[in-house]
N, C-alpha and C positions, 0 to 999 in steps of 0.2 A: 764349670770345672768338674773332671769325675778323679774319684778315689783307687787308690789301689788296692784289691782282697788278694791275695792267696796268688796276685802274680798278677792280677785282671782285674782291668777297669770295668766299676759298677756304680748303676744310681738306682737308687729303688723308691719308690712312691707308696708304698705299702699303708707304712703307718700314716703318711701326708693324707692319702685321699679317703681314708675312716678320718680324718680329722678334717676334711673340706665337708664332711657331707655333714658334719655338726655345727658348724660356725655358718651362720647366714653369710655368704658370698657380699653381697654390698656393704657389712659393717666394717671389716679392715683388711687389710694386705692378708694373702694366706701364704702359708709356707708349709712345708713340709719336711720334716729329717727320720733318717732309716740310719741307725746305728751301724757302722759294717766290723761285725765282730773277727778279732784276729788282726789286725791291719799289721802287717810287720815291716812293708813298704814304706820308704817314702814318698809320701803324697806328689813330691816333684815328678814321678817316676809320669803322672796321668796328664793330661789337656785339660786346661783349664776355660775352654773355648767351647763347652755345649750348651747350646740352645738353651735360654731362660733360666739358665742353672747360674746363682752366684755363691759366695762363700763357703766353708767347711771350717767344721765344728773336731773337737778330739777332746775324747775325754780321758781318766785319769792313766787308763789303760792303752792309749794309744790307737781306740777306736775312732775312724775318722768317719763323718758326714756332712751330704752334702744337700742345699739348700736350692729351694724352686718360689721363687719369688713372684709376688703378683698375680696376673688370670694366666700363667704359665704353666700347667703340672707337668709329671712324669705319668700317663696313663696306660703308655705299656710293658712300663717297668724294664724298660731297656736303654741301658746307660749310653748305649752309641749314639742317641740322637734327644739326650738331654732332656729337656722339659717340652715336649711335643708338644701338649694338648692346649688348646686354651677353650677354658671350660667359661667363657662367656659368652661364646656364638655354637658350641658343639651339642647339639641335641643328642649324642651317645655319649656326651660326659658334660651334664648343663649344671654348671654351678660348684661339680667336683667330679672326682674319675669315678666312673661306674654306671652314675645316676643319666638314666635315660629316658628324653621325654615319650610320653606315650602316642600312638597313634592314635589321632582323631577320628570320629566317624566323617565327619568334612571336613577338607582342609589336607594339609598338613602341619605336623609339628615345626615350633621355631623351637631355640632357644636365644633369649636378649637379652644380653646384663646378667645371665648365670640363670636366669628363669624362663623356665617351659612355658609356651604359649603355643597357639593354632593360627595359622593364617587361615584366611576365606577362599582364596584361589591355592590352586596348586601349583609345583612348581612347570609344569606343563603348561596347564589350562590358564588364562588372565584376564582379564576384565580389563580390553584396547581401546572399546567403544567409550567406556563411561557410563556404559548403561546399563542401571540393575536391573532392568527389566530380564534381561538373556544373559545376568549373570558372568559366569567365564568363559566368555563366548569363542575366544579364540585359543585356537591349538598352538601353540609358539612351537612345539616339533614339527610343523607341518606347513605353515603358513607361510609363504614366501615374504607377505610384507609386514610381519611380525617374527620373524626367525628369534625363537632362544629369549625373544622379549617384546614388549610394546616398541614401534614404531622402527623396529632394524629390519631394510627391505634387502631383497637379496637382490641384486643384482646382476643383471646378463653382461652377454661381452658378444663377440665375433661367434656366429652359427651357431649359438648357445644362448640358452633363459637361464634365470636365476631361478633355483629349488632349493625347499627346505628340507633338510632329512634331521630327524633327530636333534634338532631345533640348531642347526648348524645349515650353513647356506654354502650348497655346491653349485656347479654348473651342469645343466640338461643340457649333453649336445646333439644337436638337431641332425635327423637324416643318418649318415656317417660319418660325420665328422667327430674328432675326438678330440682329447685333451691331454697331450701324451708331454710335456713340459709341466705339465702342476701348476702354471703361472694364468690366474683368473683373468687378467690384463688382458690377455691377447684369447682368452676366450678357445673354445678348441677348433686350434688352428691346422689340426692334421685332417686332411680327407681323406679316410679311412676307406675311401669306395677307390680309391686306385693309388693309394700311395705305398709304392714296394719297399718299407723298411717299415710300415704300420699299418697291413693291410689288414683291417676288418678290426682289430684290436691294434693297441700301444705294443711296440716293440715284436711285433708279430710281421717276420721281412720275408720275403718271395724272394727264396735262393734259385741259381737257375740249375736247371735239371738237362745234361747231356750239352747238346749242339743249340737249345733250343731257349729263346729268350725270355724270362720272368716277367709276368704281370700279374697284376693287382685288378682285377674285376667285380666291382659291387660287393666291397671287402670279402673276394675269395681269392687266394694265389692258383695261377694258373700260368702254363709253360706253354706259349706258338712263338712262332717265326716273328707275328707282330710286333710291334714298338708300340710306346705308349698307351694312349686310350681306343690305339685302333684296332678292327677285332673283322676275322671274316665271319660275316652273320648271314651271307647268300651262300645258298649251296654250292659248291666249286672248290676249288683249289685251299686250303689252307694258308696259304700266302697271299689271299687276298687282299687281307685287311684291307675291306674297300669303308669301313663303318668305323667313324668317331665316336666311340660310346661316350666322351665325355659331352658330344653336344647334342647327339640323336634323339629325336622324344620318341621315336620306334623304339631305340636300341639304348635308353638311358643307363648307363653305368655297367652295360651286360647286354648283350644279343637276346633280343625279345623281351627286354622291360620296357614296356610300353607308359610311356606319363600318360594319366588320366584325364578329363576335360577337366576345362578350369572355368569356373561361374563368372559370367561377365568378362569371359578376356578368354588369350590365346596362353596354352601349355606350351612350355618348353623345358631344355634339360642344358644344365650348366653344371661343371666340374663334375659330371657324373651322376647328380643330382637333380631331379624335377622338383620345377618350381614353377615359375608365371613369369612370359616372357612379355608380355605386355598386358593392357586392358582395355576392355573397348573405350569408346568415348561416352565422358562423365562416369567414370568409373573409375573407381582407386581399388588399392591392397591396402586399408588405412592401420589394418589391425598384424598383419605381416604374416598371418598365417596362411600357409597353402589349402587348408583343405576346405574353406567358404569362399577361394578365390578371393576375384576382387568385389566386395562387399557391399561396399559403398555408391551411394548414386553421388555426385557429389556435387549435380544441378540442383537437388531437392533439399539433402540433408545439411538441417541447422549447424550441426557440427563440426559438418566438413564441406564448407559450402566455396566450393570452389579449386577446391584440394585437401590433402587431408592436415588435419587442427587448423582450418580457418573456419571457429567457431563465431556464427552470427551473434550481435550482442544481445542484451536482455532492451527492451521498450517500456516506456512506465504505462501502466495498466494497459498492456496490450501483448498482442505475443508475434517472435519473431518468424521469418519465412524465408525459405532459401530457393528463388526461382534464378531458373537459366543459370545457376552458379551463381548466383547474388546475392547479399542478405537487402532485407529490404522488412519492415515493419507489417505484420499480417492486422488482423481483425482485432477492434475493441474491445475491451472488455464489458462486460452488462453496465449503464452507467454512466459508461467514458465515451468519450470522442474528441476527431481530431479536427480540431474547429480551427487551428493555425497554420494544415497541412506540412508541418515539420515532426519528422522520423525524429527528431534530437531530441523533444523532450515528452515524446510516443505519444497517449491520447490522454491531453492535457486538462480536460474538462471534464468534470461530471458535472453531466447534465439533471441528474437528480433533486442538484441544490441550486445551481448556477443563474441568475436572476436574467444573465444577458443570454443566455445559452439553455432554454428549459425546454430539458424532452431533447431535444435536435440542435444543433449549431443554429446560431441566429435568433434563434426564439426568445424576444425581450418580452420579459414582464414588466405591467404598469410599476408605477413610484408605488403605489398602495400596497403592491402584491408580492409575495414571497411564491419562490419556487420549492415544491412538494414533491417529490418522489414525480421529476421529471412534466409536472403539472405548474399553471401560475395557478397561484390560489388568494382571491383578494383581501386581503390585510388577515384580522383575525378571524373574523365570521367564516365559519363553513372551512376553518382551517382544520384539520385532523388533529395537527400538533397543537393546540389551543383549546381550553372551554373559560365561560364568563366565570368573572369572580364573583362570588355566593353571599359572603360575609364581609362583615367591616372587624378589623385589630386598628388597636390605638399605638401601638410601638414596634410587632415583630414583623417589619418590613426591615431587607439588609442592601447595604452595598455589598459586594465581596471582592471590592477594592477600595479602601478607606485613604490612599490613595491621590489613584486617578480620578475615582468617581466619589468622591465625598457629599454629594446632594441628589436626592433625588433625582432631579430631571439628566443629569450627567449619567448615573447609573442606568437609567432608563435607557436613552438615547447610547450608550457603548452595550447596552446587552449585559448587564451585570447586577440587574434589579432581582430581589428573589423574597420569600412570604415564608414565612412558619415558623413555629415552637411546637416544634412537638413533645417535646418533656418537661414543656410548661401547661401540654393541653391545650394547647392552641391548632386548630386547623390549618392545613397550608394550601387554602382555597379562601384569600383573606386580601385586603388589599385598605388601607388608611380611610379611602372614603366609600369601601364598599363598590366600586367598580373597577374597569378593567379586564384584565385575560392573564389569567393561568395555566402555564403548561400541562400537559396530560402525561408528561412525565416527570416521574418524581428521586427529587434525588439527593444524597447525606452530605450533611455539610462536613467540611475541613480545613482546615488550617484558619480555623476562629479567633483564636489570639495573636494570630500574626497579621491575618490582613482585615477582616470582613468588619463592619462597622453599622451600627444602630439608626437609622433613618424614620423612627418611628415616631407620632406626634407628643407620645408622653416623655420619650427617651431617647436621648439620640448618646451616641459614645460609641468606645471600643467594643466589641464580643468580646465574652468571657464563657468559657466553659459548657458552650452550644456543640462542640463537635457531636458529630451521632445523630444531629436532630432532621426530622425528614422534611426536607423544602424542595417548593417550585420558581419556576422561572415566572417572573411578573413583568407582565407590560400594562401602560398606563392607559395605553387610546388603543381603537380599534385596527388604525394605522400603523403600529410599533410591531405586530406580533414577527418573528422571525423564523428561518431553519435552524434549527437545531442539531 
C-alpha cells in the first residue's frame, strides 16, 4: 500500500534499513516505517497493491506510514515498486539494504538466509566432473554439454550444432545455411548460398536489377539472364547457363568453387554446398564432419564395426576384434583362456589357479597337486604358497566359520582352518600337534564375534575380541595345501 505527501505517492526505507542492519535478520520478522511529514491527502487517494508493502500507521498529526514486512525491504527507496529487495538471497543488501557482501579472493560471494558466505566455484566455472582433483573444471559460458550449468547439453537441429555462448545454447549453422525464423526445431533451415530473399544473411533479398533476373550465388546477390542455381561458368554467351552450381563439385554454389578431395570417399556438391557424396567401401562419415571425410574403416573398427554405432561388445578377460565388419572376441588376457571355445562368456579360465586347466587348456593336475601361477605343484612340499609348521599351541587354532565348519577336520577339508594370537604373543607358524603347513601369507582377522570359533585343545568356543590379530592359513596333511 503507498501514502500520499504533498500530492505523490511515496515509500521510504530510510529509517527501516539502519534498523535491519541492527536486529540479527533470523531473530524475528523485520519491518520498517518512515514517517511522511505533512500528509494532508487521504491515504484512499494511493494503491494499496505494492510489492511486500502491508499496513499504514498515522500519527497524532495525521502523518501516515507505511510498513515492509518479512525478508521484503524497500532498498531503493522508490515507492513505485514497493518492497523490492529481499535481503535473504541479495549479496548487495544481505540481511538489510545497503550491507554488501564482500568479494572473495576465491570464489564468489553468496548471500543465504540474510548471511554473506563464499562459494568454491564460480558462477561460470563448476566442478561437472566430481573431481577435486581439476577443481572447476568446466566453463558453463562455453561448454556445449554443460551450458549455463552441469549436465544442460545444447543441442543441434537441421545443418546446424549446438553452441555455447555466454553460457546460453545457440545454433552454429553449418556452411551457409541460416537461421532466419528463430525457431531451434527446425534448425537453420535457410540456405543462405542461393536463397534470393536470404542471401548470404537473414532477410538480405536479390532485388532484380533492369531486364535481367536476380540470383543468389554463394550468398552473394547477383543479376544474368539465368534462372535458379544455373550460371554460365564457360566462356561464351552469357546466356548459357550451361552450370548447375547447386550440384557441380567444379562449380559448387559459384563458378570456380571447386569441393576439395574427400579422405576415403568421393566429393560432391549438394544445394550449393560440398559435402561427401559417397565413401568407398568399408568406410563411413560416422562422425558427420566434412573436413576428415569418411573416417572410419568400419571392417576393423570395435566401434563401428560394420556401420557406424555397431559397437562390438566387451569379452570377459579378453578384448574385442572387429574383422571383415564382424565383431568377434580377439586374444586372452595373461592368465586366461578359452578352454570351452565360446565368445559368450570370453576366456573363461585362469589357467593360473585352475587344477583341470594348468598353464594351457586341458592340463589336469594330480588329486595331491594344486595349481600355482599356471604350474601343478604337489601337495604342500616345494609349494611357494606354503612352509612347514615350526611350533605346537594348545588352543589358538580357529575355524572362521563356527558354522559350517565347527570341528577341525571340517574346517580343514572346506579351507577355513587358520593359527595365531598375535596379541597374546603367540606365533602364527603354530599348529595343535606341531605339524602341518602354514601359508606364507599372512593375514588380519575379522569379523571375530560374529562367526570365527575356538578349535584349540585347552579351549574351544566363541572368538572374542581377536580382531586385529595377524593369522595364517593352516592345513593339517601334506595333501590339504591349496591356491589361495
Amino acid at each position: 500500500m503507498r501514502q500520499c505527501a504533498g500530492s505523490v505517492c511515496l515509500l521510504s526505507s530510510e529509517w527501516k534499513g539502519a534498523l535491519m542492519k541492527f536486529i540479527n535478520h533470523s531473530a524475528a520478522v523485520l519491518f520498517g516505517v518512515l514517517a511522511l511529514a505533512g500528509c494532508q491527502d487521504s491515504m484512499s487517494t494511493c494503491s494499496a497493491e505494492l510489492s511486500g508493502a502491508t499496513g499504514v500507521l498515522s500519527d497524532s498529526n495525521g502523518c501516515q506510514s507505511l510498513q515492509c514486512l518479512g525478508d521484503q525491504l524497500d532498498c531503493n527507496q522508490n515507492a513505485d515498486d514497493g518492497c523490492e529487495t529481499n535481503v535473504l538471497g541479495d549479496v548487495n543488501n544481505c540481511g538489510s539494504c545497503g550491507y554488501k557482501c564482500a568479494t572473495p579472493a576465491v570464489g564468489e560471494a553468496t548471500c543465504e538466509n540474510g548471511v554473506c558466505g563464499v562459494t568454491t566455484c564460480s558462477a561460470r566455472y563448476k566442478d561437472c566432473n566430481g573431481n577435486t582433483a581439476d577443481s572447476c573444471e568446466t566453463d558453463t559460458n562455453r561448454d556445449a554439454n554443460n551450458c549455463g550449468g552441469c549436465g544442460n547439453v545444447c543441442g543441434g537441429g537441421a545443418n546446424a550444432v549446438g553452441v555455447c555462448v555466454q553460457g546460453k545454447c545457440q545454433l552454429s549453422c553449418q556452411g551457409l545455411y541460416l537461421d532466419c525464423d528463430g525457431d531451434a526445431a527446425n534448425g537453420c533451415e535457410v540456405n543462405g548460398a542461393s536463397d534470393l530473399a536470404n542471401c548470404g544473411n537473414c532477410g538480405n533479398a536479390c532485388t532484380k536489377v533492369g531486364a535481367t533476373t536476380p540470383a543468389c550465388s554463394a550468398g552473394s546477390c547477383t543479376s544474368t539472364v539465368c534462372t535458379g542455381a544455373y550460371r554460365t561458368c564457360k566462356a561464351g554467351p552469357v546466356n548459357g547457363c550451361e552450370t548447375d552450381t547447386a550440384a557441380s563439385v567444379g562449380n559448387c554454389g559459384t563458378c570456380g568453387k571447386v569441393c576439395g578431395a574427400v579422405a576415403n570417399g568421393v566429393a560432391g556438391c549438394a544445394a550449393s554446398n560440398c559435402g561427401i557424396a559417397s565413401c568407398n567401401a568399408n568406410f563411413d562419415n560416422c562422425d558427420g564432419v566434412l573436413a576428415n571425410g569418411c573416417e572410419i574403416n568400419t571392417s576393423t573398427n570395435i566401434a563401428h564395426c560394420g556401420g557406424c554405432g555397431k559397437a562390438c561388445p566387451a569379452y570377459a578377460n579378453a578384448v574385442a576384434q572387429c574383422k571383415t565388419s564382424a565383431c568377434s572376441m580377439g586374444t586372452c588376457n595373461a592368465g586366461f583362456a578359452d578352454c570351452n571355445l565360446k565368445d559368450t562368456d570370453g576366456c573363461e579360465i585362469n589357467t593360473n589357479t585352475d587344477k583341470n586347466n594348468c598353464g594351457v587348456c586341458g592340463k589336469i593336475c594330480a588329486a595331491s597337486e594344486s595349481c600355482y601361477n599356471g604350474t601343478c605343484v604337489a601337495g604342500c612340499p616345494g609349494n611357494p604358497q606354503w612352509m612347514p609348521v615350526n611350533c605346537t599351541t594348545t588352543q589358538w587354532v580357529w575355524s572362521s566359520d563356527r558354522v559350517n565348519a565347527p570341528t577341525l577336520a571340517t574346517a580343514n577339508t572346506k579351507h577355513l582352518l587358520w593359527t595365531g594370537c598375535s596379541h597374546g604373543g603367540v606365533t602364527n607358524t603354530c599348529s595343535l600337534t606341531g605339524t602341518g603347513w602354514v601359508s606364507t601369507a599372512v593375514y588380519t582377522m575379522s569379523g571375530c564375534n560374529a562367526a570365527w570359533y575356538h578349535l584349540g585343545g585347552s579351549f574351544t568356543g566363541n572368538c572374542g575380541g581377536h580382531d586385529g590379530d595377524q593369522v595364517r592359513r593352516l592345513a593339517l596333511n601334506a595333501a590339504d595345501c591349496y591356491p589361495y
